[in-house]
C-alpha positions in Angstrom: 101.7 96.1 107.1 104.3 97.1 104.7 106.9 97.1 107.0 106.3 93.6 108.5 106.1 91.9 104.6 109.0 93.7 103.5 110.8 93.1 106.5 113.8 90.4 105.9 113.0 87.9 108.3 109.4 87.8 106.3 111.0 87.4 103.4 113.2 84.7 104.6 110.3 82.8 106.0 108.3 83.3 102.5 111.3 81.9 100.8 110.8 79.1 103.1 107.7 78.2 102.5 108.0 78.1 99.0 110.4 75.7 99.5 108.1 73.3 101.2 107.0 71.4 97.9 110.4 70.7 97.2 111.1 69.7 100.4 108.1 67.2 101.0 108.9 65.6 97.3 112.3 64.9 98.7 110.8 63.7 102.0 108.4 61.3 100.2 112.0 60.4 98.3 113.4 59.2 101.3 110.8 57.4 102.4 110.5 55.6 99.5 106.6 56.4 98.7 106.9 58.1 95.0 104.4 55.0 94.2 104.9 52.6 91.5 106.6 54.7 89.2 109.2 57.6 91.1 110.0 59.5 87.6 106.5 60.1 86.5 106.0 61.1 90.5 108.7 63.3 90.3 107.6 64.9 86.7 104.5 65.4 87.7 105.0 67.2 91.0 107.6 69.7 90.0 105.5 70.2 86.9 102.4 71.1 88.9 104.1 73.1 91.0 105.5 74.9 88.3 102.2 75.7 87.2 100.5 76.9 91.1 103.5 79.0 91.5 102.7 81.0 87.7 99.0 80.8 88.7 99.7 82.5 92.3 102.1 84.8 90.5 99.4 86.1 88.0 97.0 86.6 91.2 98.8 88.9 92.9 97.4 91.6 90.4 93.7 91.1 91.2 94.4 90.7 94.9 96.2 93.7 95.2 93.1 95.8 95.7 92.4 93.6 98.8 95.9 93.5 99.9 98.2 95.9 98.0 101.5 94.6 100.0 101.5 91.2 98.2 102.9 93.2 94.7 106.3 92.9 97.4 106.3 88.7 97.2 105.8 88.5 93.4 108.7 88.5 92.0 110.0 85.6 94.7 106.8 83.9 93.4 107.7 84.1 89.5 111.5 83.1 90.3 109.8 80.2 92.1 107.2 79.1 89.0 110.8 79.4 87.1 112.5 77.2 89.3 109.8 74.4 89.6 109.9 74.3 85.9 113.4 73.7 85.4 113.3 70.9 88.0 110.2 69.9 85.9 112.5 69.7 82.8 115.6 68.4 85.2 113.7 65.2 85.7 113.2 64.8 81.9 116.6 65.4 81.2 118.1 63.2 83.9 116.0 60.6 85.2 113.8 59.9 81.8 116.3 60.6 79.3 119.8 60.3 81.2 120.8 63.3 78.8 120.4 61.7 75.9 120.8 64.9 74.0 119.9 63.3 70.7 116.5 61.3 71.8 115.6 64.7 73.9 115.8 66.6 70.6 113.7 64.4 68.7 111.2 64.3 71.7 110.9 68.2 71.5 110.8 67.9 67.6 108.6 65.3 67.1 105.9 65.0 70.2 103.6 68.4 71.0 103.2 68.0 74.3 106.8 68.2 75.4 107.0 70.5 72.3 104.9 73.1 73.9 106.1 72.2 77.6 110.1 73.1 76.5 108.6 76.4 74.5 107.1 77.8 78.2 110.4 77.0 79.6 112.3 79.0 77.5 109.6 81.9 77.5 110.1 81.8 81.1 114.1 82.3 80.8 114.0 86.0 79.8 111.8 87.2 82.6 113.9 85.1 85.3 117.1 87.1 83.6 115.7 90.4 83.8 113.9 90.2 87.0 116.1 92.5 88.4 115.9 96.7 89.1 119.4 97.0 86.9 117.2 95.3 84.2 114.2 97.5 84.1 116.6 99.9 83.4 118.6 98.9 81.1 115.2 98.0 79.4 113.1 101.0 80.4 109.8 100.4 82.3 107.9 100.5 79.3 109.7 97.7 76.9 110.2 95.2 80.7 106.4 95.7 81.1 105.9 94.7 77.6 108.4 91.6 77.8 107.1 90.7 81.2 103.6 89.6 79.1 105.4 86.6 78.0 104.2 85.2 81.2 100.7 85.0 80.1 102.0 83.1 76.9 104.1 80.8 79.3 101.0 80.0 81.5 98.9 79.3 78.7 101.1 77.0 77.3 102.0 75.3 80.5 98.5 74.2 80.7 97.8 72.8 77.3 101.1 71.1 77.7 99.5 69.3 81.2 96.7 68.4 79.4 98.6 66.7 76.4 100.5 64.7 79.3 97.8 63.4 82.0 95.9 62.0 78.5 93.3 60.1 80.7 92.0 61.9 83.8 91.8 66.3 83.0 90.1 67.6 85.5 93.0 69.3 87.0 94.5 70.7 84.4 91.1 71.9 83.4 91.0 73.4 86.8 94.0 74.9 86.4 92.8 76.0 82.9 89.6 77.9 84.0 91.2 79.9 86.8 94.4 80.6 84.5 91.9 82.0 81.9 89.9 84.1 84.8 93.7 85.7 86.0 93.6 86.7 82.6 89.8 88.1 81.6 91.2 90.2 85.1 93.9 91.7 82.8 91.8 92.8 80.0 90.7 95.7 81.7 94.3 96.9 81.9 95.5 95.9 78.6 92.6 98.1 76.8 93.7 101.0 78.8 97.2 100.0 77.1 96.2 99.6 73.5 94.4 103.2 74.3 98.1 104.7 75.2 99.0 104.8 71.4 99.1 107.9 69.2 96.6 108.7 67.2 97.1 110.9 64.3 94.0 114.2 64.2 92.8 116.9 61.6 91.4 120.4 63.4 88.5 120.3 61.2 86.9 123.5 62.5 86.8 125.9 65.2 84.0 127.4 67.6 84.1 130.0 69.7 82.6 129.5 73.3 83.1 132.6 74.8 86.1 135.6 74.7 88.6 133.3 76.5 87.4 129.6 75.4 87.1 128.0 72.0 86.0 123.8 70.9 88.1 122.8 68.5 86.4 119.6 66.6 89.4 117.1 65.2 89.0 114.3 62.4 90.0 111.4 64.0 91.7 109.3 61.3 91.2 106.2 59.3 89.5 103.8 60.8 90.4 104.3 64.7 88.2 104.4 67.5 88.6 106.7 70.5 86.5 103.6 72.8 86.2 106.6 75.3 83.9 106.7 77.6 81.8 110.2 78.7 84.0 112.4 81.0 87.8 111.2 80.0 90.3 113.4 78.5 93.2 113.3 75.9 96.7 114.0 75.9 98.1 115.3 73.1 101.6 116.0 71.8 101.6 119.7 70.4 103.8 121.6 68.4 103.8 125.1 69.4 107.3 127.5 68.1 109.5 124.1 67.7 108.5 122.5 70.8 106.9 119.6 71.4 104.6 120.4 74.5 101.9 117.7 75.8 99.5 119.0 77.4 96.2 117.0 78.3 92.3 118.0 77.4 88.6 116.8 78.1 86.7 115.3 75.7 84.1 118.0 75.0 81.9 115.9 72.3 79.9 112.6 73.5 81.8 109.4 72.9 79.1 107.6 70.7 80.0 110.4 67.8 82.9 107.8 66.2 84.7 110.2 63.5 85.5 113.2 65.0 86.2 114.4 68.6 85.8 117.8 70.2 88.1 119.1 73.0 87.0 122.8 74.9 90.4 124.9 75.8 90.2 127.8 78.0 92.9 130.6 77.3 95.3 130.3 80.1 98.8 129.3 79.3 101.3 128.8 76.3 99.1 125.7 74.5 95.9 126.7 74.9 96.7 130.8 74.1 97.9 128.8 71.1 94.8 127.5 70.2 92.3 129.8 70.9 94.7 132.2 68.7 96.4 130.6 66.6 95.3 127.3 65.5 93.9 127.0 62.2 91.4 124.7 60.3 93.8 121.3 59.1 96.4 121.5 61.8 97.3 118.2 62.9 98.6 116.3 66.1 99.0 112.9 68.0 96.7 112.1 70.4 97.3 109.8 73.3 94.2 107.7 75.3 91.8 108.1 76.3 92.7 108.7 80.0 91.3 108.9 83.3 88.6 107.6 85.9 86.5 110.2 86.4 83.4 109.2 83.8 79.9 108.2 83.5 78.4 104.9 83.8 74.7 104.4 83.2 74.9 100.8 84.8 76.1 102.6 87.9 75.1 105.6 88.3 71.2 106.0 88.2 71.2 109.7 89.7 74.2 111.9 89.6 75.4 115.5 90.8 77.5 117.3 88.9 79.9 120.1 89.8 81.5 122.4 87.0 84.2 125.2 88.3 85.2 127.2 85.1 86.3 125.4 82.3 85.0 122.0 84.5 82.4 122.1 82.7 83.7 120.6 80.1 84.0 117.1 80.7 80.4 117.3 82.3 79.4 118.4 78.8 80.6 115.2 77.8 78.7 113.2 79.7 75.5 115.0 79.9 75.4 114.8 75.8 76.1 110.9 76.4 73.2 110.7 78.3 70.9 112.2 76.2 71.9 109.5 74.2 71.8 106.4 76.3 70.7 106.8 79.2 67.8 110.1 79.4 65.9 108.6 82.4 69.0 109.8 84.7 68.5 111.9 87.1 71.1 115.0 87.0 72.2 118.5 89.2 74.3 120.5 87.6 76.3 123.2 89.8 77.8 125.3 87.5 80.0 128.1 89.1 81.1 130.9 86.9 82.3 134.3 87.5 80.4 136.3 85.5 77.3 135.9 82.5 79.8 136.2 79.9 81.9 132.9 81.2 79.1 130.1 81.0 81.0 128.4 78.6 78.8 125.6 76.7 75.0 128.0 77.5 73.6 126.8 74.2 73.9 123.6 74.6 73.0 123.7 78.5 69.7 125.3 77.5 69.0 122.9 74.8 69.9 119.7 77.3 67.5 121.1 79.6 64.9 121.0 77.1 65.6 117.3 76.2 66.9 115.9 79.1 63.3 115.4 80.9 65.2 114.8 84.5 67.7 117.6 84.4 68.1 120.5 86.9 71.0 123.4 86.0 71.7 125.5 88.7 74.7 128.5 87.2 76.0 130.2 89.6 78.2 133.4 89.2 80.5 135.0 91.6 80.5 138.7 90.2 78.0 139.5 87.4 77.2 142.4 86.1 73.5 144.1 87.5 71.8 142.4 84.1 72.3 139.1 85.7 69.3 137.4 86.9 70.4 134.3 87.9 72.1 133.0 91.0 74.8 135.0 92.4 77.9 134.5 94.9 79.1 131.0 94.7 78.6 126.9 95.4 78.3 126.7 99.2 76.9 124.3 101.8 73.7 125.6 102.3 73.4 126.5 98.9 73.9 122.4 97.9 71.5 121.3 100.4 68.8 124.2 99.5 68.6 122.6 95.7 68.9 118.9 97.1 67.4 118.2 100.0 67.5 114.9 101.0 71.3 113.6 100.4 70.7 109.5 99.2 72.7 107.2 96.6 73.7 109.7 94.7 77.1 110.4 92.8 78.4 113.0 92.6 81.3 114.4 89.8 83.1 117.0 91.0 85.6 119.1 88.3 87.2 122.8 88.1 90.3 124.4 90.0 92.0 123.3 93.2 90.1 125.3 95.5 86.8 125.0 94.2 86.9 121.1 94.1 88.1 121.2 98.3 85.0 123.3 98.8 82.4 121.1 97.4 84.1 117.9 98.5 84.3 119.6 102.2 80.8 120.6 102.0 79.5 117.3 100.8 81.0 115.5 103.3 79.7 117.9 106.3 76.2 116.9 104.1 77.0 113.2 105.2 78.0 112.0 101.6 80.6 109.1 101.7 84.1 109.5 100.0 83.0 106.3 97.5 80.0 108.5 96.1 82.4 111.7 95.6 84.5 111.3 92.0 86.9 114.2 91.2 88.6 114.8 88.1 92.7 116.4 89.0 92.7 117.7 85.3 95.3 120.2 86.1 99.1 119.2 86.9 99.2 118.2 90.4 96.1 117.8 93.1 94.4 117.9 95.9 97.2 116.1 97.8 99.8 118.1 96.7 98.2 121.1 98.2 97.1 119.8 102.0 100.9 120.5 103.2 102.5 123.9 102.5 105.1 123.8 100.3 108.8 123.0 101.9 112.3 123.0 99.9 114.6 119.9 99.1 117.5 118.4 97.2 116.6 117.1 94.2 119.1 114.7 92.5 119.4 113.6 89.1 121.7 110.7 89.1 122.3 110.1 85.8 122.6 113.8 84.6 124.9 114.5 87.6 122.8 117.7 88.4 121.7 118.7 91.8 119.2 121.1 92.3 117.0 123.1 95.2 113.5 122.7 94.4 110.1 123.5 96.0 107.9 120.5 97.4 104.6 121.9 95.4 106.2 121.2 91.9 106.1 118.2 90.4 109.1 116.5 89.5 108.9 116.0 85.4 108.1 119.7 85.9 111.2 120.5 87.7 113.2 118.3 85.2 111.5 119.4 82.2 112.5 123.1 83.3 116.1 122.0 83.3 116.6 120.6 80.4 116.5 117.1 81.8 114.8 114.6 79.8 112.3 112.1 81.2 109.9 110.3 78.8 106.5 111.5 79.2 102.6 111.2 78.1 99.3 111.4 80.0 101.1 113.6 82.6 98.6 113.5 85.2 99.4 109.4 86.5 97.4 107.7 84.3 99.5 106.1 81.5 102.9 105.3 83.3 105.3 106.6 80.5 107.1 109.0 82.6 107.9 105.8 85.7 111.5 106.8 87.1 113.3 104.9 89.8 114.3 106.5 93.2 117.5 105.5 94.4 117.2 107.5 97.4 114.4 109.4 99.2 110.9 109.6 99.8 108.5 110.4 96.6 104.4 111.3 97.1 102.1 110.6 94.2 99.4 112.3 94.1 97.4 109.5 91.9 98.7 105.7 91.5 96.8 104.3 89.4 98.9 104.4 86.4 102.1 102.6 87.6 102.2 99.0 87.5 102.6 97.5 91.0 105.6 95.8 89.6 107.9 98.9 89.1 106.2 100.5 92.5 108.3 97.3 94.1 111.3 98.3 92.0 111.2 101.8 93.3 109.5 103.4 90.4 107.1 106.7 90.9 105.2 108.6 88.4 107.3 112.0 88.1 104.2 113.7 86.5 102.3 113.4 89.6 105.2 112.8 91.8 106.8 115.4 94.4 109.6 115.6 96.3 109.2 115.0 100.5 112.9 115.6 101.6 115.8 114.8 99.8 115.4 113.0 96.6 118.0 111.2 94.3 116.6 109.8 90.9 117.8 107.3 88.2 117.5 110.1 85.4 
């Protein structure tokens, strides 16, 4: 499908048929049927064509879950809204006001409705300008998303201004009104998970120890801002650890209803988090960026849940399971917990004390080599061992987290179970995923345009990995493709993502790809 709409005699015929309201106005020109009065014929055509064109522009982004190829046509489709309007204007200048530039100005001064009508042309004229890839560029992805929101001002605008101008009958513009103002309740979604993207400034306020190698450190979160997480997502934050700044990203341990302070659960395994479980002391500070991710709990949705904890997996799980408590106790819940031994069930207290409250709770720990004292479950999460505790496999849904392997296991033996792929959510906490391990790992030519730097790399490393470890710098947050800080254009070459969702289908057209989740598949040349 992608092929055929980015294919240039589809493009060619799209360009065409966006053409066709220009071309039946002129039509209906020749003819000499533009009723009693041609210029308000004319005015009013371009004008509402102007306006379709923005609304079918602002569309693309709900449709593209049904059709993700259409992200290909819109910027065709904005140029068009763009030109419309300036035909729109055109008439005004020309046939209504024969460039009378003195009586135009005093029109624009003095009467609102062509007031507001020449303020959405001109908010249109900087996205037409920088439309372009050498734009986004010069720009950066992150500043031409944010000037690219102008169109939502534009649209707005363009409907109040038809409204001021058909003064008697409003239906359409009304029309055009309700389903401008439903494109945009679409958007809110996305512009929450936005506002979430800012830093926000913590305090360590105190330390507990989970077990030898894990530690939950509790943060004051600052003034009066509010996390809005929701149980299960993570945070990335920006640490400071021998001069270098080092983000690295974390679950939220605590439940999201608790508003002033925020607990994260860090397992010692690498320069950050040895850091922390060593090091860190009470009134430490550091920025905080989300919260992230789409692996949570939602009690309107999920009415009976499974949960799968590898390790340190737990700890999201945690999250939502003291959520619940809260909001929603009546849920049914399985927890597989896999461990390897007694002394690595991070989070037993509170697991205990859950099972006491939690009226509907099962935990099922299960350890791969504990010592002979253990009297719990030993060897690990299998197959028979999932459908021994189930039994019958129904609507469930079921959260799977912990390493690579672990989450391939469950997810293989759930689906041999008959469990659908919708049903299965799995949180990639660790840099790079499932996809990134199906293939083994090959060796390319990586690029770097702009630093003039060449470099043989292996397929199974990210590619903000492989530039961070060269001194290259490429802007970066969430670093597991959710917040889109680190989008980088390919001029050449093919680049797999593990994860999408957090790159606006506008740059994917440009040729943009998340480097944090983004790996090389053959040789690879990139704009940084």
């Amino acid at each position: 499908m992608k092929s055929i709409l980015a294919s240039k005699p589809t493009k060619v015929g799209a360009f065409l048929v966006c053409l066709l309201p220009l071309a039946m106005l002129g039509w209906r020109a020749w003819q000499q049927n533009l009723g009693a009065n041609p210029i308000e014929f004319i005015t009013h055509a371009t004008g509402d064509w102007a306006l379709r064109f923005l609304l079918i522009t602002l569309a693309v982004t709900p449709m593209r879950t049904v059709l993700s190829q259409l992200t290909l046509c819109r910027r065709m489709l904005g140029l068009f809204a763009f030109f419309y309007g300036c035909l729109h204007f055109l008439t005004y200048l020309w046939l209504d006001k024969f460039f009378d530039l003195a009586e135009i100005s005093g029109d624009i001064a003095k009467r609102p409705f062509i007031t507001i009508g020449f303020t959405r042309l001109m908010l249109m004229v900087p996205l037409a300008l920088t439309s372009t890839a050498g734009w986004i560029k010069r720009l950066g992805p992150r500043n031409w998303q944010r000037l690219h929101r102008l169109i939502y001002i534009s649209g707005l605008a363009a409907a109040i201004h038809y409204y001021w101008l058909v003064k008697s009958d409003i239906r359409l513009p009304v029309l055009y009104a309700a389903i401008l103002l439903l494109l945009l309740a679409a958007r809110v979604p996305r512009l929450r998970s936005n506002r979430s993207k800012r830093a926000t400034s913590m305090r360590l306020l105190g330390i507990r120890r989970q077990t030898g190698d894990t530690v939950t450190l509790r943060f004051l979160v600052s003034g009066k801002q509010r996390l809005g997480a929701r149980p299960g997502q993570f945070l990335t934050f920006d640490w400071i650890v021998d001069g270098r700044k080092l983000p690295r990203s974390y679950s939220i341990s605590s439940s999201p209803l608790v508003g002033d302070y925020v607990e994260i659960t860090v397992k010692e395994q690498g320069i950050v988090s040895s850091f922390l479980n060593r090091k860190a002391q009470e009134g430490l500070t550091v920025e905080a960026h989300g919260p992230y991710g789409r692996f949570y709990f939602d009690e309107r949705r999920h009415r009976s849940i499974v949960l799968f904890a590898g390790g340190s997996g737990i700890t999201p799980i945690v999250s939502m399971l003291r959520y619940i408590e809260e909001s929603a106790p009546d849920t049914e819940i399985t927890l597989f917990y896999a461990v390897r031994t007694e002394h690595d069930v991070i989070f037993e207290e509170d697991l205990e004390n859950l099972h006491i409250r939690l009226p509907r709770f099962r935990c099922i720990v299960v350890a791969s080599r504990p010592g002979a004292q253990w009297r719990g479950l030993r060897g690990y999460v299998s197959r028979e061992r999932i459908e021994q505790h189930l039994g019958q496999i129904g609507s469930q849904t079921f959260f799977v987290c912990g390493p690579v392997g672990f989450m391939a296991t469950v997810k293989e033996s759930l689906k041999s179970l008959g469990v659908h792929d919708e049903q299965i959510l799995q949180e990639h906490f660790t840099i790079g995923s499932l996809g990134s391990m199906v293939a083994p790992p090959s060796t390319f030519t990586v690029n770097f345009a702009k630093s003039g730097r060449k470099y043989e790399v292996s397929s199974a490393e990210t590619l903000l990995m492989i530039a961070e470890r060269h001194g290259i710098e490429v802007p970066s947050s969430c670093r597991v493709g959710q917040c889109g800080t680190c989008a980088t254009r390919v001029l050449a070459g093919e680049v797999e993502m593990d994860v999408e969702e957090g790159l606006d289908s506008g740059l994917r057209e440009q040729g943009y790809r998340l480097l944090c989740v983004g790996h090389a598949r053959g040789y690879v040349s990139l704009d940084a």
